[in-house]
N, CA and C atoms as an extended XYZ file, in Angstrom:
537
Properties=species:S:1:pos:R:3:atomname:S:1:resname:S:1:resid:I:1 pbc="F F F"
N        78.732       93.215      162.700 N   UNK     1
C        78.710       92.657      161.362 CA  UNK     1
C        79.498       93.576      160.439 C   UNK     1
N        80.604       93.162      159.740 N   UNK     2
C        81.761       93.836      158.825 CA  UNK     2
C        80.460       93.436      157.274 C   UNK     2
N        80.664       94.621      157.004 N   UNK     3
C        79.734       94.814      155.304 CA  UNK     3
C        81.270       95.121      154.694 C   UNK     3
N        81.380       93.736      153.591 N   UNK     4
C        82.439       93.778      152.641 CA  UNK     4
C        82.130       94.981      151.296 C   UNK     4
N        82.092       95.967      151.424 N   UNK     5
C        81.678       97.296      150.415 CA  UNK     5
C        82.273       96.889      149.148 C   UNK     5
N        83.993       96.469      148.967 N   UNK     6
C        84.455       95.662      147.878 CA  UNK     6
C        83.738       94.456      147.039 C   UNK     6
N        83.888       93.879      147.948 N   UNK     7
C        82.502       93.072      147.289 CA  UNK     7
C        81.737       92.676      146.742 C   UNK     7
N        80.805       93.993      147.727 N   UNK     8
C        79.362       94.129      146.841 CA  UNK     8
C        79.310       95.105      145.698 C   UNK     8
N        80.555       95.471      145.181 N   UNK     9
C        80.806       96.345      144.209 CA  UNK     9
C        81.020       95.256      143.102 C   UNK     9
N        81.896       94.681      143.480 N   UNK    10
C        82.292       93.642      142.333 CA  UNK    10
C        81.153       92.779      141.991 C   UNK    10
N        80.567       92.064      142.972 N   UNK    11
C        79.351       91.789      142.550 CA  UNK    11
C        78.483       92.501      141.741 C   UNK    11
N        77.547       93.755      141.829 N   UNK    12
C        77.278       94.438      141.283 CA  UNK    12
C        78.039       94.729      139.760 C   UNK    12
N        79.268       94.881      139.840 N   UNK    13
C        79.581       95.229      138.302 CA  UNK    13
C        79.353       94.175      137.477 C   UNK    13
N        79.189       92.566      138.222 N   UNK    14
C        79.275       91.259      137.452 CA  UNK    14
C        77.701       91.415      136.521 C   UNK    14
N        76.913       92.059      136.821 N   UNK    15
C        75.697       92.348      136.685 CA  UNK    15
C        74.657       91.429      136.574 C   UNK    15
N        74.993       90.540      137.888 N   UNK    16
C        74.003       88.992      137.707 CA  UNK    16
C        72.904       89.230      137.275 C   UNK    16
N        72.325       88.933      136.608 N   UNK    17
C        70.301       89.326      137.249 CA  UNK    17
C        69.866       87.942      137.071 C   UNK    17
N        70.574       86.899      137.391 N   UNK    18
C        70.066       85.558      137.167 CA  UNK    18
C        69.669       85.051      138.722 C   UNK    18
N        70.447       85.971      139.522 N   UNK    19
C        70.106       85.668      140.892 CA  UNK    19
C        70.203       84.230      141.311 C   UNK    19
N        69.310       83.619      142.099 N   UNK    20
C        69.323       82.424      142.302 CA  UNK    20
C        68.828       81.175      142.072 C   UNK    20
N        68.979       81.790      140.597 N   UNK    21
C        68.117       80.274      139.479 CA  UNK    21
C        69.744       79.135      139.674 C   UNK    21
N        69.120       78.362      140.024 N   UNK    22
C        70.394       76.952      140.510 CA  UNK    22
C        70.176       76.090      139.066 C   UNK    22
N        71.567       75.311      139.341 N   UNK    23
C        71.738       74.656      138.167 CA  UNK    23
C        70.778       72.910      138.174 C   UNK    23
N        69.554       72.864      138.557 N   UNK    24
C        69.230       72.010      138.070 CA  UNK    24
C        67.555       72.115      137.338 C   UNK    24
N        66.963       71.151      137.051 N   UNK    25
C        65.637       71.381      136.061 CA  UNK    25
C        64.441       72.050      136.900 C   UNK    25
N        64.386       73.091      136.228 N   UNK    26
C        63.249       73.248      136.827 CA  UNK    26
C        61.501       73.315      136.984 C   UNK    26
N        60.673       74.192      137.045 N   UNK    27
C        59.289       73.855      137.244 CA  UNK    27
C        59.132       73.934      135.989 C   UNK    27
N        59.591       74.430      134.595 N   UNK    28
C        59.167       74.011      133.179 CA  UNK    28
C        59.929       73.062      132.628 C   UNK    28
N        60.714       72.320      133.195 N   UNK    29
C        61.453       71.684      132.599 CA  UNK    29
C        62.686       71.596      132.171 C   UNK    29
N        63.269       72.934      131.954 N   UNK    30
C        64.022       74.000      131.761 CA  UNK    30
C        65.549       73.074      132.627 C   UNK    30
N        66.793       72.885      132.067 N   UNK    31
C        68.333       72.788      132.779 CA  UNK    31
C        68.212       74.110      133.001 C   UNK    31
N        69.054       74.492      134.502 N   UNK    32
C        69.501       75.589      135.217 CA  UNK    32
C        70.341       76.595      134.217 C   UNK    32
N        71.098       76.020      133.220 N   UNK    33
C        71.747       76.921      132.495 CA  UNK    33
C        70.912       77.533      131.305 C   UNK    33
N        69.858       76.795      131.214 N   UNK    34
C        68.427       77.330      129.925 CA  UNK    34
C        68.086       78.641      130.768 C   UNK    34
N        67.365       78.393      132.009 N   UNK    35
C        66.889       79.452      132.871 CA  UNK    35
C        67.836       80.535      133.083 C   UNK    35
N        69.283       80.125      133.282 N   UNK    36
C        70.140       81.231      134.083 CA  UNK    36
C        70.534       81.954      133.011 C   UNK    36
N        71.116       81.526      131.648 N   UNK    37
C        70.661       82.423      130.736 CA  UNK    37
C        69.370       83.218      130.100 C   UNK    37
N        67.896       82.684      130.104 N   UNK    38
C        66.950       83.442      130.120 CA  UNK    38
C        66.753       84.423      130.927 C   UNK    38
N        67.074       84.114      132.360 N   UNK    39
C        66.780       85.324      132.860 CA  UNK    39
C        67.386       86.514      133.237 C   UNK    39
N        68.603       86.199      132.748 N   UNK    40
C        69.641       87.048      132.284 CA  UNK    40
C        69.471       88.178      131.498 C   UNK    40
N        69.255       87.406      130.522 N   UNK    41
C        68.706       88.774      129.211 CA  UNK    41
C        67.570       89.065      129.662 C   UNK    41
N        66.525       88.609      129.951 N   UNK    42
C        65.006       89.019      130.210 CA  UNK    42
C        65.556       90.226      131.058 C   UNK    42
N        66.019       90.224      132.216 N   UNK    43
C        66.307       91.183      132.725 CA  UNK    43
C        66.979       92.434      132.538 C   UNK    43
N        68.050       92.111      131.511 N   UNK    44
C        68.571       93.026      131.202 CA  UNK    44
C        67.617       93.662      129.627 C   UNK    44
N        66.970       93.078      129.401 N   UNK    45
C        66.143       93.827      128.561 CA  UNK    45
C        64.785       94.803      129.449 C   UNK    45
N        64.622       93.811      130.679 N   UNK    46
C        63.502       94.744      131.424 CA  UNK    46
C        64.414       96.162      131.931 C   UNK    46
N        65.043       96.533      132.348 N   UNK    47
C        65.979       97.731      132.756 CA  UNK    47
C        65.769       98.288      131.363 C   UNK    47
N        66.174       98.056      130.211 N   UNK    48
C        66.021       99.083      128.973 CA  UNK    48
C        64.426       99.012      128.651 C   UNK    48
N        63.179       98.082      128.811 N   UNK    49
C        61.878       98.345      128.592 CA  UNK    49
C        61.839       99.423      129.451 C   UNK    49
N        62.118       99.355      131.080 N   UNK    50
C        61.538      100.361      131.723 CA  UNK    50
C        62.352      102.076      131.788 C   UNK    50
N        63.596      102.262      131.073 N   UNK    51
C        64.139      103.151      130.725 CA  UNK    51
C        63.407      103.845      129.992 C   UNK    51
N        62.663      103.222      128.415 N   UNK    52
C        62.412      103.494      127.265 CA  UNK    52
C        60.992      103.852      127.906 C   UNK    52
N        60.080      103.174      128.461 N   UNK    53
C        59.089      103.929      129.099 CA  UNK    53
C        59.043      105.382      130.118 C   UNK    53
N        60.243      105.186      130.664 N   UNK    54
C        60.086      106.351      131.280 CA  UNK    54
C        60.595      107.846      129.932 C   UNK    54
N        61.115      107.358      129.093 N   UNK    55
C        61.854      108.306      128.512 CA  UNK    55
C        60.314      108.875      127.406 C   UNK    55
N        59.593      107.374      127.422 N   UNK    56
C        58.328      107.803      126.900 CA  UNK    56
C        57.673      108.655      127.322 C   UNK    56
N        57.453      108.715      128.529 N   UNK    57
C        56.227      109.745      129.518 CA  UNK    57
C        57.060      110.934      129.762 C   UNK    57
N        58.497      111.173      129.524 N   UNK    58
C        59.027      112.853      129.637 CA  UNK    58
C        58.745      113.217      128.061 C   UNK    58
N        58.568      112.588      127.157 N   UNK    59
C        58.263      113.261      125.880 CA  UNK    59
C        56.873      113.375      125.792 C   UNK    59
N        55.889      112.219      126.489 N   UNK    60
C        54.677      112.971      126.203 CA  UNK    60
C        54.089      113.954      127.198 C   UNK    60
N        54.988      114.128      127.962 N   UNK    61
C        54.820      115.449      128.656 CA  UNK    61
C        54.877      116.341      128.462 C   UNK    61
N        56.035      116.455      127.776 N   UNK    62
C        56.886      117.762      126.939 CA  UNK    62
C        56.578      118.009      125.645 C   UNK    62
N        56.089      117.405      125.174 N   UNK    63
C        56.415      117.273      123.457 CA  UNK    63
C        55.524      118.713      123.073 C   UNK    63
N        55.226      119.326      121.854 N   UNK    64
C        55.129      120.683      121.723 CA  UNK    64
C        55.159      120.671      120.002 C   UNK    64
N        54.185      120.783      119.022 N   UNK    65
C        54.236      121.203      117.897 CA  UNK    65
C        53.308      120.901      117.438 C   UNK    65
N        52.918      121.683      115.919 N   UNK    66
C        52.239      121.087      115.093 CA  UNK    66
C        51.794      118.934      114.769 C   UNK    66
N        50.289      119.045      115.488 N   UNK    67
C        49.885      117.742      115.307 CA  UNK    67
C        50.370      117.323      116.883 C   UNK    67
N        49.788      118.317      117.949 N   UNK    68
C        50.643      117.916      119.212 CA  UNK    68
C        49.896      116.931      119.290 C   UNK    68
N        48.426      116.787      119.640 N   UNK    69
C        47.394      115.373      120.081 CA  UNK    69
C        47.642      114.303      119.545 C   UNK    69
N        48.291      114.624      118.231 N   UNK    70
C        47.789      113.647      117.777 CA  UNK    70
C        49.805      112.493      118.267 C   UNK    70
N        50.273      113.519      118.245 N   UNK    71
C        51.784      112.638      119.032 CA  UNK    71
C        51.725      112.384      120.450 C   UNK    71
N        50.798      113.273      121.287 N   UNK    72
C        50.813      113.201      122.368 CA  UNK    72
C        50.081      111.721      122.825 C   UNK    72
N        48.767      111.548      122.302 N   UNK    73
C        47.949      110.256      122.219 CA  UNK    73
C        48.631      108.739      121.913 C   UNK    73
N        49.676      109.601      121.007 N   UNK    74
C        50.470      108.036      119.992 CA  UNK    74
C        51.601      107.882      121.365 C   UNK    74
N        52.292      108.655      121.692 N   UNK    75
C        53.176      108.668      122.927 CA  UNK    75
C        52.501      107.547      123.909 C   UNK    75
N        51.471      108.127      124.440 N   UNK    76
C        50.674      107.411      125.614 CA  UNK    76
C        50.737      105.883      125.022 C   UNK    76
N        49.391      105.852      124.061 N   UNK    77
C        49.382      104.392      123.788 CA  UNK    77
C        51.288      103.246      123.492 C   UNK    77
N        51.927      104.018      122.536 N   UNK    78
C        53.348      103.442      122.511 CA  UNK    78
C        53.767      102.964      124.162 C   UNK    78
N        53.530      104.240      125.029 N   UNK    79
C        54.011      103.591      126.412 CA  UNK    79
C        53.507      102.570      127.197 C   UNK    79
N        51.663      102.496      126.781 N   UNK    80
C        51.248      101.529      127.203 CA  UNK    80
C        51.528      100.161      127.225 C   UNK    80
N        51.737      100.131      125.994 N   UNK    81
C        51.988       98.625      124.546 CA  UNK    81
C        54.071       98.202      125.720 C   UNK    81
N        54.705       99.366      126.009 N   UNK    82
C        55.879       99.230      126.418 CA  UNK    82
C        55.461       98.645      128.196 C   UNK    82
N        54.667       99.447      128.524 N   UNK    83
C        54.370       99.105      130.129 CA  UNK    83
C        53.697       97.275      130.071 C   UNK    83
N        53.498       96.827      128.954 N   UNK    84
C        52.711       95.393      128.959 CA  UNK    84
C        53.779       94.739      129.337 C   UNK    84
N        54.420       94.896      127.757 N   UNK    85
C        55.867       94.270      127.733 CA  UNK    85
C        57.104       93.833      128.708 C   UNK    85
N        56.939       95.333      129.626 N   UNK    86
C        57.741       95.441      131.228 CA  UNK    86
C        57.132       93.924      131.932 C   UNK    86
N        55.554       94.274      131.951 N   UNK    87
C        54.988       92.862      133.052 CA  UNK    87
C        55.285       91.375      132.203 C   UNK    87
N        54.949       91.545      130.969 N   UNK    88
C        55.174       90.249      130.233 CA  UNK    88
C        56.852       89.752      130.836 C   UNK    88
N        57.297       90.591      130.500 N   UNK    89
C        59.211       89.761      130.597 CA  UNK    89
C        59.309       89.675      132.120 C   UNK    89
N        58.884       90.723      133.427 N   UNK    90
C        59.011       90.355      134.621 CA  UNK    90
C        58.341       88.922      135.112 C   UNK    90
N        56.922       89.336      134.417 N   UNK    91
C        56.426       88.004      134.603 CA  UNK    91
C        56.976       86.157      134.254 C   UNK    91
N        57.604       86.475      133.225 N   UNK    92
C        58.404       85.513      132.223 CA  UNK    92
C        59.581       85.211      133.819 C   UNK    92
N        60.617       85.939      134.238 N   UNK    93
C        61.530       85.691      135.019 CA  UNK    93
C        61.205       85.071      136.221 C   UNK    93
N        60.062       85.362      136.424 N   UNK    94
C        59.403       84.634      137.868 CA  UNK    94
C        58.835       83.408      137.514 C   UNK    94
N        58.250       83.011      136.083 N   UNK    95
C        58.079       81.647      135.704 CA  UNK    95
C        59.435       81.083      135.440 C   UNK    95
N        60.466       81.381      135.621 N   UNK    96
C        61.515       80.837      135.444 CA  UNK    96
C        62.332       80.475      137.061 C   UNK    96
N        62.140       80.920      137.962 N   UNK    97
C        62.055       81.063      139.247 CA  UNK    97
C        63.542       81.859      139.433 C   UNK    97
N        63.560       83.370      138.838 N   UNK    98
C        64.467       84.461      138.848 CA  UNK    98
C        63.657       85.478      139.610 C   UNK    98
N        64.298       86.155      139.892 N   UNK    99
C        64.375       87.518      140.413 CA  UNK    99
C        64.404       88.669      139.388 C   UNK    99
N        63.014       89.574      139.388 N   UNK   100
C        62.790       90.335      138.206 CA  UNK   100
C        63.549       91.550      138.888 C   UNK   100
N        64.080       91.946      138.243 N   UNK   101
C        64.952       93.806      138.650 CA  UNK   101
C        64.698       94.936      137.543 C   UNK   101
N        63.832       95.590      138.502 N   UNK   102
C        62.957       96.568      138.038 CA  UNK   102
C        62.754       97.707      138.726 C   UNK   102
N        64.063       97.860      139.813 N   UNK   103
C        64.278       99.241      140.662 CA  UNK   103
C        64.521      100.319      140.031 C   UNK   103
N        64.257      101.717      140.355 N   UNK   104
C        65.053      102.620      139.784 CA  UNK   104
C        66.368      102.584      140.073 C   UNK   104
N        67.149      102.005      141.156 N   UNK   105
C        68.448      101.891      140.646 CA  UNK   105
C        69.257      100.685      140.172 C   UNK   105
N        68.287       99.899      139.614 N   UNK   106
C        68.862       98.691      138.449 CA  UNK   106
C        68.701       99.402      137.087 C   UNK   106
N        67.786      100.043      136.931 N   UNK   107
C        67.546      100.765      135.781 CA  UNK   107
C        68.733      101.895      135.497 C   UNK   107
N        68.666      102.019      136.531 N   UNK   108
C        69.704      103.311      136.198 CA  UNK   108
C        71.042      103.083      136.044 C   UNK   108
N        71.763      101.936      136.623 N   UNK   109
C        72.969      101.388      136.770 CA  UNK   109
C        73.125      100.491      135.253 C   UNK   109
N        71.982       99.978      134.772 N   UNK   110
C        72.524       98.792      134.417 CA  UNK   110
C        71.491       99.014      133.191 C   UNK   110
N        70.740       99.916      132.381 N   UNK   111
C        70.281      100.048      131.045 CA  UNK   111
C        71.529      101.204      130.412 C   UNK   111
N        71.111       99.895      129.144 N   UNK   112
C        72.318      100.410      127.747 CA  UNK   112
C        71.705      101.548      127.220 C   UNK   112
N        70.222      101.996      127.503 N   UNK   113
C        70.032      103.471      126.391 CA  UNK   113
C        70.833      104.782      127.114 C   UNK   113
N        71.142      105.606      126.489 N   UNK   114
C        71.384      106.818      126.606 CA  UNK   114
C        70.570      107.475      127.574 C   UNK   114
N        70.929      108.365      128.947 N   UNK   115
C        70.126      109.134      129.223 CA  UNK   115
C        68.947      110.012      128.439 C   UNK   115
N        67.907      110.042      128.810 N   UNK   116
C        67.168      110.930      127.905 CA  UNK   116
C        66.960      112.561      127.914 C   UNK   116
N        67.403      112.969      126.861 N   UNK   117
C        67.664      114.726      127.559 CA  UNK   117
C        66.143      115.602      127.888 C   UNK   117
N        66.694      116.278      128.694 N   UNK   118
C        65.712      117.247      129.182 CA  UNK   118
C        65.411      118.724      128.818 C   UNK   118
N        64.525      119.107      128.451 N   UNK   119
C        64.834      120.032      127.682 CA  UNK   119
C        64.329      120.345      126.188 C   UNK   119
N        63.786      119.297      125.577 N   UNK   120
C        63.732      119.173      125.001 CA  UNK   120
C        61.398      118.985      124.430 C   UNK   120
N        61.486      120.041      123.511 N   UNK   121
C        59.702      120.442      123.014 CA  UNK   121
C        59.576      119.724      121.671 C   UNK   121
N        60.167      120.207      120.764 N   UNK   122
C        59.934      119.598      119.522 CA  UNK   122
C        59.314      118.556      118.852 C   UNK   122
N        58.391      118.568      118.602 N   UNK   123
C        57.975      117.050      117.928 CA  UNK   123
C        59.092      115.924      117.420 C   UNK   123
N        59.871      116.558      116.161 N   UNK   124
C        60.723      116.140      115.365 CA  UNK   124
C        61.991      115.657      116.572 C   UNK   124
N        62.258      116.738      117.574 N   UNK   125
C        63.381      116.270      118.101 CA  UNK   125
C        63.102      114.931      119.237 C   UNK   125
N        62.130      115.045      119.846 N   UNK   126
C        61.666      113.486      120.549 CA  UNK   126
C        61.300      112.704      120.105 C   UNK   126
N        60.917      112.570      118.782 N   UNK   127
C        60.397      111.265      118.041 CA  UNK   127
C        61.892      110.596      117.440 C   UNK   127
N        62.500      111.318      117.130 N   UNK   128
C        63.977      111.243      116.936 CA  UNK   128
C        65.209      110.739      118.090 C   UNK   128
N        64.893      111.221      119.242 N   UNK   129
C        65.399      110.208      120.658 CA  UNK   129
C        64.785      108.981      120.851 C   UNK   129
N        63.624      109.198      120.674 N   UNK   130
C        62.480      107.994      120.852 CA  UNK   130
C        63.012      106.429      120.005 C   UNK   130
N        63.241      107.068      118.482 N   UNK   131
C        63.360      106.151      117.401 CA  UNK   131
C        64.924      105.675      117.978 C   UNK   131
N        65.489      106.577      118.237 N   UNK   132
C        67.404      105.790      118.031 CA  UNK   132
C        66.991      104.820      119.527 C   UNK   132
N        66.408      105.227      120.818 N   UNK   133
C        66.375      104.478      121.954 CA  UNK   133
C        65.558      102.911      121.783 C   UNK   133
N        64.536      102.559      121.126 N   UNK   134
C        64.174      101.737      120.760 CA  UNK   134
C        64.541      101.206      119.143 C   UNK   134
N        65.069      101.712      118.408 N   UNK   135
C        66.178      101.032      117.290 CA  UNK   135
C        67.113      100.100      118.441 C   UNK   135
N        68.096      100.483      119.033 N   UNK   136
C        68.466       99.825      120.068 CA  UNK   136
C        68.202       98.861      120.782 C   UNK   136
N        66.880       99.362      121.679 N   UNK   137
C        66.415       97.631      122.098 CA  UNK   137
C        65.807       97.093      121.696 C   UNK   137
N        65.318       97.193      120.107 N   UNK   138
C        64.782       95.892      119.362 CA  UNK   138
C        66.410       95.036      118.866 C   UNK   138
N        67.346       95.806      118.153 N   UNK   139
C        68.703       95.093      118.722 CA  UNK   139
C        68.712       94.044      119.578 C   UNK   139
N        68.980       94.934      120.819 N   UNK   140
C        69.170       94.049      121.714 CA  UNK   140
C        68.119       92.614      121.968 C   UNK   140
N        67.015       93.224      121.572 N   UNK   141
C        65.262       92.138      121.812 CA  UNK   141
C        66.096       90.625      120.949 C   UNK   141
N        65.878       90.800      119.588 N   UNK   142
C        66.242       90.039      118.551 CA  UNK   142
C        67.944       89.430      118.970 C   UNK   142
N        68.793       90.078      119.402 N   UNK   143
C        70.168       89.221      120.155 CA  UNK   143
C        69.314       87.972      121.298 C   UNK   143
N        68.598       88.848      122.225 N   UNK   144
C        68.159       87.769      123.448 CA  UNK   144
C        67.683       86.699      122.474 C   UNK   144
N        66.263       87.162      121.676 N   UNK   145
C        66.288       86.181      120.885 CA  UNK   145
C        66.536       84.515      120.466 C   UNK   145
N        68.252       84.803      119.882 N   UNK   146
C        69.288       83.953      119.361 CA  UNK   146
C        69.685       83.581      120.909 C   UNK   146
N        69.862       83.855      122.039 N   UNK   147
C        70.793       83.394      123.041 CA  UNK   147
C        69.742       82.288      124.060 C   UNK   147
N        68.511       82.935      123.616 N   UNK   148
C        67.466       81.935      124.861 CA  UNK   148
C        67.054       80.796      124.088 C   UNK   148
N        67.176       81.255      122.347 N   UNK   149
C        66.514       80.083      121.718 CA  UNK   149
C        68.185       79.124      121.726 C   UNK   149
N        69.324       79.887      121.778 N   UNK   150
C        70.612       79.244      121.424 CA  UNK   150
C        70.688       77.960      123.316 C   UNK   150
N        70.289       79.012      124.058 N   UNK   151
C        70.037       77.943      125.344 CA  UNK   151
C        69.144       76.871      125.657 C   UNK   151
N        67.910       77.003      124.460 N   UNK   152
C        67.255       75.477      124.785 CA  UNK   152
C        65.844       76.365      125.018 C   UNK   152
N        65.491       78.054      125.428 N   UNK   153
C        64.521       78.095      126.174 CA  UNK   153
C        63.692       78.961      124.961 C   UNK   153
N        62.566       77.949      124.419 N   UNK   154
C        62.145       78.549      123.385 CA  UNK   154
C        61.081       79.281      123.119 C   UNK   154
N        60.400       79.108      124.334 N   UNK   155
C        58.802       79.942      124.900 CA  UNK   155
C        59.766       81.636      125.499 C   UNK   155
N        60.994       81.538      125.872 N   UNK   156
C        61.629       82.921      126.404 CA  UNK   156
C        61.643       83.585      125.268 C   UNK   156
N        62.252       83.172      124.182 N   UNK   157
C        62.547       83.674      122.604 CA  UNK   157
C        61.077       84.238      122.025 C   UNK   157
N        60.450       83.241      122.360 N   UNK   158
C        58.577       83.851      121.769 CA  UNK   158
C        58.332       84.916      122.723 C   UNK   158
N        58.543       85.248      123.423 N   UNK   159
C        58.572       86.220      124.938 CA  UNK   159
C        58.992       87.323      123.870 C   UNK   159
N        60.179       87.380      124.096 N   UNK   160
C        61.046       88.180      123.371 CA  UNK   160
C        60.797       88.823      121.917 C   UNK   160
N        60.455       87.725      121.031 N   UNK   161
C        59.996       87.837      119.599 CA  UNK   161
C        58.862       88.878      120.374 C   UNK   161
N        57.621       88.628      120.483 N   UNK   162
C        56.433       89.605      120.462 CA  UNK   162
C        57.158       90.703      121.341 C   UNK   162
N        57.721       90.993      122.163 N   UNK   163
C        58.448       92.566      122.206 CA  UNK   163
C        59.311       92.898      120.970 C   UNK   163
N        60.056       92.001      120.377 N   UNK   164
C        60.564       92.808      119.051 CA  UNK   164
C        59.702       93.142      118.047 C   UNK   164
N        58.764       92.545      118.006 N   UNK   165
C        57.823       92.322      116.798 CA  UNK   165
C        57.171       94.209      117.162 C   UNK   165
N        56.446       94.181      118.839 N   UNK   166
C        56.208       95.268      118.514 CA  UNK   166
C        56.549       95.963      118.671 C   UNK   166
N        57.842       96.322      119.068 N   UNK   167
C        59.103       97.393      119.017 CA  UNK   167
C        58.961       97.814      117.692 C   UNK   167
N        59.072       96.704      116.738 N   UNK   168
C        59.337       97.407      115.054 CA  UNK   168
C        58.106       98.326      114.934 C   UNK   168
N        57.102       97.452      115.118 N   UNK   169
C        55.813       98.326      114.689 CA  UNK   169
C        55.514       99.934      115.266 C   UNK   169
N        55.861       99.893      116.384 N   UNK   170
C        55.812      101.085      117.213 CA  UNK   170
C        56.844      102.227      116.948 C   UNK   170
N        58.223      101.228      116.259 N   UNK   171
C        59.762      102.312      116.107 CA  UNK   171
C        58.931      102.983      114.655 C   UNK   171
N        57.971      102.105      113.545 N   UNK   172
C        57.735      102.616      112.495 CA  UNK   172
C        56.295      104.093      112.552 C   UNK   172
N        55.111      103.934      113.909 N   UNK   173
C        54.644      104.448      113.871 CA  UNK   173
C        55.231      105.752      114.513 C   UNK   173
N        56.395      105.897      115.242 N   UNK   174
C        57.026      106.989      115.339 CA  UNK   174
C        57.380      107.628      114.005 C   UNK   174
N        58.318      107.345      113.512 N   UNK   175
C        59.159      107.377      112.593 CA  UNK   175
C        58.432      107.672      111.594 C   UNK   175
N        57.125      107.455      111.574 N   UNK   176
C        56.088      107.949      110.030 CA  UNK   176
C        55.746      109.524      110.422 C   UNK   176
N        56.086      110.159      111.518 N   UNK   177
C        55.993      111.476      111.612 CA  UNK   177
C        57.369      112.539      111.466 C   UNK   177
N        58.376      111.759      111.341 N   UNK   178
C        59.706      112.242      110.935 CA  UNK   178
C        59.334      112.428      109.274 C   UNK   178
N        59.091      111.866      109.027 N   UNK   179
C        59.288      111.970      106.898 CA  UNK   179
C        58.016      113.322      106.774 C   UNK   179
């Protein structure tokens, strides 16, 4: 058996994550192109949920200053509220009959945040990575948004909405320890 390596590169860079949602209606009702765009973004927003979580648990590992518990505690719960969100949208792609991608190396290949640096104690300076990495994928949350509700799929968009909704809330309870 010849493995085309070209290929599966090009494939890979196409960055399907719609996998093998086919173009006709499916178990919600849903045209193939409602779904194949939902689960498109769903996915590519799950790779930056599960980035932003992991980048969560090296800061509340690390983190180090005045009012540590009380950031260290807010860390945890923020990651929790992020770890829901991960199952909510995986879950969402499999009611769509997609393929959820949630490897460490989909994550790693194919999320838009910034590596998260290492190295790093400061209160001020991880709440500050924290805030610009999720400023970002509420961005991105609120784009999927416009593209699933722009495709017809309007329960994906409500998906989506309650991760932006509490992206904001969570980017603000960071961010009230910066001022």
């Amino acid at each position: 058996m010849t493995v085309d390596i070209q290929g599966l590169e090009d494939l890979s860079k196409k960055m399907d994550f719609a996998g093998e949602v086919e173009n006709s209606i499916g178990l919600m009702g849903l045209e193939g192109n409602a779904r194949k765009v939902s689960v498109e973004v769903l996915n590519a927003c799950l790779v930056d949920e599960i980035a932003l979580g992991l980048a969560l648990k090296q800061a509340h590992w690390n983190v180090k200053g005045p009012n540590f518990i009380a950031v260290h505690e807010l860390l945890d719960n923020v990651h929790a509220r992020v770890q829901e969100q991960v199952d909510t949208i995986a879950e969402r792609v499999q009611i769509l009959d997609g393929t959820a991608v949630g490897t460490l190396e989909a994550v790693q290949k194919f999320t838009e945040l910034e590596p998260y640096p290492i190295g790093l104690t400061g209160i001020e300076a991880h709440l500050a990575e924290l805030c610009a990495r999720m400023l970002k994928l509420g961005a991105k949350l609120r784009k999927g948004i416009e593209e699933t509700e722009g495709a017809g799929d309007a329960d994906t968009a409500d998906v989506l909405t309650a991760a932006s909704r509490q992206m904001d809330k969570d980017v603000w309870f960071l961010h009230s320890h910066l001022e």
